[in-house]
DOTOR-33982 format. One line per field, with one value per residue: residue number from 0; x, y, z of N, C-alpha, C, CB in turn. Coordinates in steps of 0.001 Angstrom, whole numbers. Glycine has a CB too. Layout:
// DOTOR-33982
num = NUM:...
n.u = X:...
n.v = Y:...
n.w = Z:...
ca.u = X:...
ca.v = Y:...
ca.w = Z:...
c.u = X:...
c.v = Y:...
c.w = Z:...
cb.u = X:...
cb.v = Y:...
cb.w = Z:...
***
This chain:
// DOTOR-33982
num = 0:1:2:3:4:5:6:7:8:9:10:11:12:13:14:15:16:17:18:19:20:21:22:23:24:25:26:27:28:29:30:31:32:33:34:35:36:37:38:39:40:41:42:43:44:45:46:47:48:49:50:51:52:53:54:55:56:57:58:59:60:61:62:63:64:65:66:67:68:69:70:71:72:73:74:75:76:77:78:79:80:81:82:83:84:85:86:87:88:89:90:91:92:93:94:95:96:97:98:99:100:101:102:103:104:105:106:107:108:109:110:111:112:113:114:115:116:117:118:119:120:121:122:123:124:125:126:127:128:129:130:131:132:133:134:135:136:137:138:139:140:141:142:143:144:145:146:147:148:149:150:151:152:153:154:155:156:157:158:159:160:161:162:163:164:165:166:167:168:169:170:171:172:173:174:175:176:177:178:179:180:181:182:183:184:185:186:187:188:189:190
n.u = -4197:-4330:-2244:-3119:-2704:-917:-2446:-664:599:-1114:-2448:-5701:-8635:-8687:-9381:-11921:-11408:-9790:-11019:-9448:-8385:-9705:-9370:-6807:-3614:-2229:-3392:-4087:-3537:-5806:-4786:-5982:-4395:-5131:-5767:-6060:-7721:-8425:-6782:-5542:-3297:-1811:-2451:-3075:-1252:-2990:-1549:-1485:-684:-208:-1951:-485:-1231:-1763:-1491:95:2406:2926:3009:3372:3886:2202:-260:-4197:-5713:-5942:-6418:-8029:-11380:-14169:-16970:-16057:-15426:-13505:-10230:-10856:-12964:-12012:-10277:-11303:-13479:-11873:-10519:-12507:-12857:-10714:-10111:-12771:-13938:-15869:-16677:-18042:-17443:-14817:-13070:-12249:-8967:-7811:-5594:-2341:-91:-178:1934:4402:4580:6395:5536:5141:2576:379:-273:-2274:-2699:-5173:-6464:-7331:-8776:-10099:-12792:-13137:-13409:-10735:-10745:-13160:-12727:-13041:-11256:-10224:-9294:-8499:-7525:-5354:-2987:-2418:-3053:-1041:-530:626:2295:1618:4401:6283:6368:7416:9873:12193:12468:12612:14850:17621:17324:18795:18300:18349:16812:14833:17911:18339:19988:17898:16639:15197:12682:13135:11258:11921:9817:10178:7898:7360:8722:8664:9221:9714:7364:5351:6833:8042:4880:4653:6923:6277:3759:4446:3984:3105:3330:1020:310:-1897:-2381
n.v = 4922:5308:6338:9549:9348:11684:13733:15852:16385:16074:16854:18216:16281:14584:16290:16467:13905:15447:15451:15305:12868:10716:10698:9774:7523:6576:6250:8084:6406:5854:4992:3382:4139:2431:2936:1102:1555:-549:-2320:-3012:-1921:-330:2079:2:-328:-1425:-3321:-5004:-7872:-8451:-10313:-12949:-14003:-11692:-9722:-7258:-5980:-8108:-9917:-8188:-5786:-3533:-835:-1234:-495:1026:2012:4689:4315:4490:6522:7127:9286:11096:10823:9362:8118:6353:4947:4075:2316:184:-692:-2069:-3376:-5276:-5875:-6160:-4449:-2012:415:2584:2318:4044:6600:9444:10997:13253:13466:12706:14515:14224:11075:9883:7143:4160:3857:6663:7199:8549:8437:8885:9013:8170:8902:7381:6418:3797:1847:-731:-4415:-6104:-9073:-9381:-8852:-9528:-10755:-10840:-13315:-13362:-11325:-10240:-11733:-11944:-10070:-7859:-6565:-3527:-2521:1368:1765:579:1967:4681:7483:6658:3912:4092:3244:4315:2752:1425:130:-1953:-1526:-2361:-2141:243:2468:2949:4699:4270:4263:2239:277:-2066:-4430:-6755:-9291:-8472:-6718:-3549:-1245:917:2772:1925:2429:5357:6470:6148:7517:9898:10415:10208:9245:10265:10283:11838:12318:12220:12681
n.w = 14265:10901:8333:6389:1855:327:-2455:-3574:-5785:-8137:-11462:-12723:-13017:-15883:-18693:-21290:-24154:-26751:-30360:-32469:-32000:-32432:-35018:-35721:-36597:-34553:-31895:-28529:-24718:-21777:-18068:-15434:-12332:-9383:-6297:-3448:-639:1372:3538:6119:7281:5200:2481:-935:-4032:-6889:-9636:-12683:-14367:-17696:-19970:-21372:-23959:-25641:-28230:-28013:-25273:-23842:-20861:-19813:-16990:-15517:-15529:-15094:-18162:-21704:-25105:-26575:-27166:-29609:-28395:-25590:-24014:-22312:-20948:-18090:-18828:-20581:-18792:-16950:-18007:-19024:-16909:-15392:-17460:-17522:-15295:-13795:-11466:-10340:-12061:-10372:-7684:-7403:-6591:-8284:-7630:-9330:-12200:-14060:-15436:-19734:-20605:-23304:-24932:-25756:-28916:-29288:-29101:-26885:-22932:-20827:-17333:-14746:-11499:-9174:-6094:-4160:-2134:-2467:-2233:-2641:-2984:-4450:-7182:-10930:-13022:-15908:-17653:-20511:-20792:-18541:-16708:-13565:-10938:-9015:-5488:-4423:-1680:-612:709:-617:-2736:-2647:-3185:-2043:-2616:-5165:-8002:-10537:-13754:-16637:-19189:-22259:-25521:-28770:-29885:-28763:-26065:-23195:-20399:-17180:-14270:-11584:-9049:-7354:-5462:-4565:-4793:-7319:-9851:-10661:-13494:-16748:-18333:-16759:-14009:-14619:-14089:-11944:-10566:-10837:-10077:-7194:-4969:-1307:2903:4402:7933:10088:12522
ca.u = -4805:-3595:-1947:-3590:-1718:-1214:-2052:-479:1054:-1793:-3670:-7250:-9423:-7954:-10254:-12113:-10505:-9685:-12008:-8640:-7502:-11024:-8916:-5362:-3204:-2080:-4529:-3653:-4293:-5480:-4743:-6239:-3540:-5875:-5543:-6814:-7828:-9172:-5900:-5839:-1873:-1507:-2960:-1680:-2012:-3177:-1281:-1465:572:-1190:-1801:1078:-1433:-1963:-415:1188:3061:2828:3147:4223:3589:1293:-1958:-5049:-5468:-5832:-6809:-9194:-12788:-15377:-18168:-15228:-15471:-11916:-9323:-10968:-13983:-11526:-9302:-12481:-14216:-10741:-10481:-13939:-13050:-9587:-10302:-13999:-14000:-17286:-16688:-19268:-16704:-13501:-13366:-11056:-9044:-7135:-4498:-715:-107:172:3592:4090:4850:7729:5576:4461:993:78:-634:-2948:-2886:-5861:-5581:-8137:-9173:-11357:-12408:-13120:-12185:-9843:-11610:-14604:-12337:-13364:-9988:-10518:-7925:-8134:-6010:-4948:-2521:-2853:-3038:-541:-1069:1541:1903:2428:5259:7573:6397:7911:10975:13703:12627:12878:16382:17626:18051:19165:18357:18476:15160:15323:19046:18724:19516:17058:16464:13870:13211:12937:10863:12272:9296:10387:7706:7601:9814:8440:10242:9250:6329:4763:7494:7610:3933:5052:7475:5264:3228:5622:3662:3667:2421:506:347:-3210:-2065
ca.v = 5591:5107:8001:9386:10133:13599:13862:17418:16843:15693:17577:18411:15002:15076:17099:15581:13828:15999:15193:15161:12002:9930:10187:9583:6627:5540:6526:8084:5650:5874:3784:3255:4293:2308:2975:677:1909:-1319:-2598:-2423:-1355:897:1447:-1056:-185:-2631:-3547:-6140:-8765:-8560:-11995:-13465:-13932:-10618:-8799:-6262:-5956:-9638:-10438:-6850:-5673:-2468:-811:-1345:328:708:2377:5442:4114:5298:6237:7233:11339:11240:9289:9162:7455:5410:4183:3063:1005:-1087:-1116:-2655:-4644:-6116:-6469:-6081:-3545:-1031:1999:3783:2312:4738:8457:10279:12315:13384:12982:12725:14858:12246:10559:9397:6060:4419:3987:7676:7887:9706:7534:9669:8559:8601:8629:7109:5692:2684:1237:-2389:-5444:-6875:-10151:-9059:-8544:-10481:-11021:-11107:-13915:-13127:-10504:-10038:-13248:-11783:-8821:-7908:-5885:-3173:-1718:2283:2097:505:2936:5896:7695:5802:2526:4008:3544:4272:1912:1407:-1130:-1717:-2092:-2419:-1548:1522:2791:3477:4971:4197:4441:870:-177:-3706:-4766:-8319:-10078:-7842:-5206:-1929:-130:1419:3839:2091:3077:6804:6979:5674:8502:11647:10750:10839:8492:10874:9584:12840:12139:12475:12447
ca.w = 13152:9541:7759:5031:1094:320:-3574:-3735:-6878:-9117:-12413:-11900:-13838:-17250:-19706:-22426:-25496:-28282:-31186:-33324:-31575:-32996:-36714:-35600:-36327:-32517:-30492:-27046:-23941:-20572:-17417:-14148:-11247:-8616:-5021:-2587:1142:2680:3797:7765:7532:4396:1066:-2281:-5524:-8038:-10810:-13168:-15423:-18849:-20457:-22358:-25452:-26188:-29170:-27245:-24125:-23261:-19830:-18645:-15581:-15444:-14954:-16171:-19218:-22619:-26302:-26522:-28153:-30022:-27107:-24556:-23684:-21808:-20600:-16998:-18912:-21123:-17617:-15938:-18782:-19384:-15025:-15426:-18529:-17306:-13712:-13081:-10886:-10342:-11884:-9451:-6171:-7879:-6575:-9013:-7346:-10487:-12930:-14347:-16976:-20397:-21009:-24450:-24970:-26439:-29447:-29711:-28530:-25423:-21929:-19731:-16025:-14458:-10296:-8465:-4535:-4023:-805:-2697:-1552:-3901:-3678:-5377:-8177:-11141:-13463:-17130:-17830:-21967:-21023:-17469:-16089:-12462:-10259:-7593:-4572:-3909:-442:-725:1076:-1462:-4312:-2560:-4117:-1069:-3147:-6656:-7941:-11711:-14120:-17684:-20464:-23955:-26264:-29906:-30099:-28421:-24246:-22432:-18891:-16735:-13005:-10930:-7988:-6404:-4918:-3955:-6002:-8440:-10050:-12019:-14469:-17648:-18360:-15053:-12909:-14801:-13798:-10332:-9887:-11039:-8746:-6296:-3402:31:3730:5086:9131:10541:14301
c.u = -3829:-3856:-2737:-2154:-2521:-939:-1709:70:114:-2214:-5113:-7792:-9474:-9255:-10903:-11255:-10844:-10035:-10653:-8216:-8459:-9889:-7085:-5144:-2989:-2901:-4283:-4734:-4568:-5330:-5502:-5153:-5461:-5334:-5900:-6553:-8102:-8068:-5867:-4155:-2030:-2319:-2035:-2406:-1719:-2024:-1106:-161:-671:-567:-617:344:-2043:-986:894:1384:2904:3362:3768:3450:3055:168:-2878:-5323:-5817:-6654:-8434:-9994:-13391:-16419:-16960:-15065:-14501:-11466:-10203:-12190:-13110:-10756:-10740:-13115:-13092:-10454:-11441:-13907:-12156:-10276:-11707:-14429:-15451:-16512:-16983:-18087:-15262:-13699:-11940:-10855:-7528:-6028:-2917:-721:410:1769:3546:5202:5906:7374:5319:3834:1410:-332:-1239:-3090:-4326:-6137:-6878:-8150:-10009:-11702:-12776:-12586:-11606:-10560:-13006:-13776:-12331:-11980:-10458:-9127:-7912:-6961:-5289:-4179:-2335:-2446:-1633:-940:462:1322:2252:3259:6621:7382:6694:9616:12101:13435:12852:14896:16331:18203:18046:18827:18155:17252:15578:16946:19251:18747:18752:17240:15510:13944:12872:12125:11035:10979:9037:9471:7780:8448:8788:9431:9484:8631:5604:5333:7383:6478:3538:5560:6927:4159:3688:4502:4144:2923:2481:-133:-1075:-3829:-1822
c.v = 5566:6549:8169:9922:11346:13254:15035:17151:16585:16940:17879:16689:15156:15274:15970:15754:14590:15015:14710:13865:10436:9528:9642:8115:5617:6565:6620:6536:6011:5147:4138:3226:3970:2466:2157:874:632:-1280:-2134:-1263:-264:693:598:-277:-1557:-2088:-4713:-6737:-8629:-9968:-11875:-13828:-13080:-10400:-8507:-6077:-7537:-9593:-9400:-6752:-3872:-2180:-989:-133:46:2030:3397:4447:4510:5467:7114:8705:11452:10446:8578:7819:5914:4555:3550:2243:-168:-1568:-2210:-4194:-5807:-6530:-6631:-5854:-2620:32:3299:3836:3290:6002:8596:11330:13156:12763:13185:13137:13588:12391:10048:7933:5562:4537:5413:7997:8509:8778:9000:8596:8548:7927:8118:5921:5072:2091:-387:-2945:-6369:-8358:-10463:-8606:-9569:-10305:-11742:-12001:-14088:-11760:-9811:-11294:-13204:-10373:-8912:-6408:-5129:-2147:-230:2464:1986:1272:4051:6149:6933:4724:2614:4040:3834:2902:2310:116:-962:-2181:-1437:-1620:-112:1662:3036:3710:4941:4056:2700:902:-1473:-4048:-6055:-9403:-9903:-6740:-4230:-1023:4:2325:3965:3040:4852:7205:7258:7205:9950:11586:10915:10684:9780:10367:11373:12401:13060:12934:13625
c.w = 11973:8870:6430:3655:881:-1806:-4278:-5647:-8648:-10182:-11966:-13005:-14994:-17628:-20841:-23508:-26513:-29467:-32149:-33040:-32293:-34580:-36610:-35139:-35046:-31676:-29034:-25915:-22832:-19665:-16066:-13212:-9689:-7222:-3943:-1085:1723:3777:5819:8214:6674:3168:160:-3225:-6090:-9544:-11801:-14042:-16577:-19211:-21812:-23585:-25878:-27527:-28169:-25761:-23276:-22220:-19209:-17441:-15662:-15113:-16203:-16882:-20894:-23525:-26411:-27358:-28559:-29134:-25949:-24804:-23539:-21327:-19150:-17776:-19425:-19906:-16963:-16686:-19023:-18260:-15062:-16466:-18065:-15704:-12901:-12353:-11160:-10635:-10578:-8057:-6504:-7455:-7285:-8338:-8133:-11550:-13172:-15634:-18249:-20708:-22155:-24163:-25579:-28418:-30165:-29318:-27116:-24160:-20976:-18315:-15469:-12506:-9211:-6975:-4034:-2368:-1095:-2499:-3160:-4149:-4127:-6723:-9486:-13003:-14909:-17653:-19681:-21921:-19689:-17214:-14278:-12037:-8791:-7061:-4372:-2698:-678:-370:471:-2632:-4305:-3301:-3129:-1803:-4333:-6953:-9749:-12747:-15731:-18424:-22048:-24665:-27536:-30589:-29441:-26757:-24203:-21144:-18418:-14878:-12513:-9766:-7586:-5354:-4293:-5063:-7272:-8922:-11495:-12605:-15670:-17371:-16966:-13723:-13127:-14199:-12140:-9671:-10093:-10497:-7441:-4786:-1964:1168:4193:6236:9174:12103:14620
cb.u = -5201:-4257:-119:-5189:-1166:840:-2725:1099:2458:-2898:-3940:-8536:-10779:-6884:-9197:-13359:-10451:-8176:-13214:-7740:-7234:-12981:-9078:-4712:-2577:172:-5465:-4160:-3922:-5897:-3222:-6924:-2362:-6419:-5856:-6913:-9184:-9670:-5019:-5960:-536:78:-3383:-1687:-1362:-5328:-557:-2568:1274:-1162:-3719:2201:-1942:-1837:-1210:925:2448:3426:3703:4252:5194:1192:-2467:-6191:-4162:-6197:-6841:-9088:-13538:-15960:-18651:-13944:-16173:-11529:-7178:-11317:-15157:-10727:-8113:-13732:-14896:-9320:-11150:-15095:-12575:-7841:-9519:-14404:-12793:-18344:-17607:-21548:-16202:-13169:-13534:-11262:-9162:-6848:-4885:157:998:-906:4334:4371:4059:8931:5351:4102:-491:-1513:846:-4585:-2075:-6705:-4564:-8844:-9298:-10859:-13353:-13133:-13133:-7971:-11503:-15863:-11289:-15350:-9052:-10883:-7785:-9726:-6271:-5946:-743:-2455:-4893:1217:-1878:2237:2674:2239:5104:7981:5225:7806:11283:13728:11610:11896:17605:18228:17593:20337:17211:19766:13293:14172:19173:17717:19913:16192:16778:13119:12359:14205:9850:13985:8854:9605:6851:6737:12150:7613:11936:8765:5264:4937:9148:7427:3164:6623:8777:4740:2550:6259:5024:3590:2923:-286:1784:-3732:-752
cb.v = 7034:3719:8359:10518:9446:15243:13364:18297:16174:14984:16707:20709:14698:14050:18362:15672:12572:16460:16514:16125:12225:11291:12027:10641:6937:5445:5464:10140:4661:6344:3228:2245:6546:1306:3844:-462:3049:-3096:-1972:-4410:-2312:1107:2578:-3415:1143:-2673:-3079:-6105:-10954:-7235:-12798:-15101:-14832:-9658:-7088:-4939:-4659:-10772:-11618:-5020:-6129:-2146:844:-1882:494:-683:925:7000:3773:4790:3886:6279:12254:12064:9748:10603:8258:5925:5447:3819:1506:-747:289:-1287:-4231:-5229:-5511:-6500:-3030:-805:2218:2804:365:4720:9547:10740:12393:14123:13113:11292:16215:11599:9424:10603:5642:2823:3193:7766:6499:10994:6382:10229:9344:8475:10216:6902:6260:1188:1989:-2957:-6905:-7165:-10932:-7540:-8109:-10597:-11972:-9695:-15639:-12728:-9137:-9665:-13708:-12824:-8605:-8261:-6786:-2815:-2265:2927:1753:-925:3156:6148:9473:5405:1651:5650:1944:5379:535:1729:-2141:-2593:-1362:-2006:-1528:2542:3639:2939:5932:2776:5885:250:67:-3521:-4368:-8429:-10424:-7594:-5913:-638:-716:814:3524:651:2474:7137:6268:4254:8429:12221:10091:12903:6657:12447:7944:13556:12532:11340:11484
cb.w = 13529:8544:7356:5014:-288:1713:-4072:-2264:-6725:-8511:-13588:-12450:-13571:-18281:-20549:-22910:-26094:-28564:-31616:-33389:-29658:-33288:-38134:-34570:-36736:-31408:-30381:-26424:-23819:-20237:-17252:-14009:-11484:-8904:-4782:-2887:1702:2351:2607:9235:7180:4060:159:-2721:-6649:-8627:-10783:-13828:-14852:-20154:-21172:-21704:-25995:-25138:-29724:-27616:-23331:-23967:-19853:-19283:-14462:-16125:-14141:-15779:-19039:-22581:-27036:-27065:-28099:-31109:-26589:-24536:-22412:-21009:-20024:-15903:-19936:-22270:-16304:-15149:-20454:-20093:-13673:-16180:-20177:-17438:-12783:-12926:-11138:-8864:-12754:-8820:-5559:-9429:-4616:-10425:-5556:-10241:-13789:-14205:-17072:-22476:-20112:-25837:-25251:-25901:-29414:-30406:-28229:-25714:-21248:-20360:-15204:-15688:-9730:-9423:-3711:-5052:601:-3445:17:-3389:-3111:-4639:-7799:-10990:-12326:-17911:-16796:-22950:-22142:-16610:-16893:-11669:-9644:-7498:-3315:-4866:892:-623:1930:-1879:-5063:-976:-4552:965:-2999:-7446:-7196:-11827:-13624:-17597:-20190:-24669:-25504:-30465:-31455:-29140:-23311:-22525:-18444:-17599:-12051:-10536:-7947:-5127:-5289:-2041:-6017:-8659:-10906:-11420:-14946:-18245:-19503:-14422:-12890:-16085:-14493:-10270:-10170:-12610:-8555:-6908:-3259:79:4874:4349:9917:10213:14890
***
């Protein structure tokens, strides 16, 4: 029997967007923190590489996500239409079972989390390659805090600190990894 996670430390399903945020310059975002149960061993979360001809964040490594809209109530609505847009994912297959309070970004705005558990099979996933360059699969087991380590780098002349995950193919750090560690991955034993 496979353990289940314990999401003790979540928000309740972030609130709707403040009306004030419709007239403001940078526009908070939200992301999809996807979960996937199929997995016969453990859950992965999805995260993607955004396409290298984007504007912004070329070829990072994060979740899906993106830019409140006009039409979009709250972030939960805004993380599932860009889930849907980038990766082509069913809304309807996502149970939210809450959020990460928002982190602001390095430019300012606001990043709302939004925390959801799918039982889709990843290869029904249909990969918007205008702005996705691929998805990887991470097992929960390397996104717990024994795999996070600290690291340091420099962006536009200035330190920064950020936490790391070494995941062999891939490595997280930045805002991802921040979002990584406030959730703070736990295995809750079922046995």
């Amino acid at each position: 029997m496979k353990p289940d996670l314990s999401f003790n430390r979540l928000s309740p399903d972030p609130k709707l967007w403040d009306p004030v945020y419709y007239s403001v310059t940078r526009k908070p975002s939200a992301v999809a923190v996807l979960i996937f149960e199929g997995s016969a061993h453990s859950p992965q979360v999805l995260l993607i590489r955004r396409s290298t001809k984007l504007r912004s964040h070329k070829g990072q490594i994060g979740f899906p996500g993106g830019r409140l809209e006009a039409g979009d109530e709250s972030p939960r609505q805004t993380a599932l239409r860009e889930a849907s847009e980038e990766i082509g994912i069913d809304s309807d297959s996502v149970k939210i079972v809450g959020g990460i309070d928002p982190i602001p970004a390095i430019d300012g705005s606001l990043v709302y989390p939004v925390v959801g558990v799918t039982s889709s099979d990843i290869r029904d996933l249909k990969i918007n390659n205008a702005e996705v360059d691929g998805i990887h699969m991470i097992p929960v087991e390397q996104l717990m805090a024994n795999n996070r380590q600290k690291f340091r780098f420099n962006l536009f002349g200035c330190w920064r600190h950020s936490f790391l995950y070494d995941c062999g193919t891939v490595s997280i750090w930045g805002l991802s990894a921040e979002i990584l560690a406030k959730l703070n991955l736990e295995w809750a034993s079922n046995s």
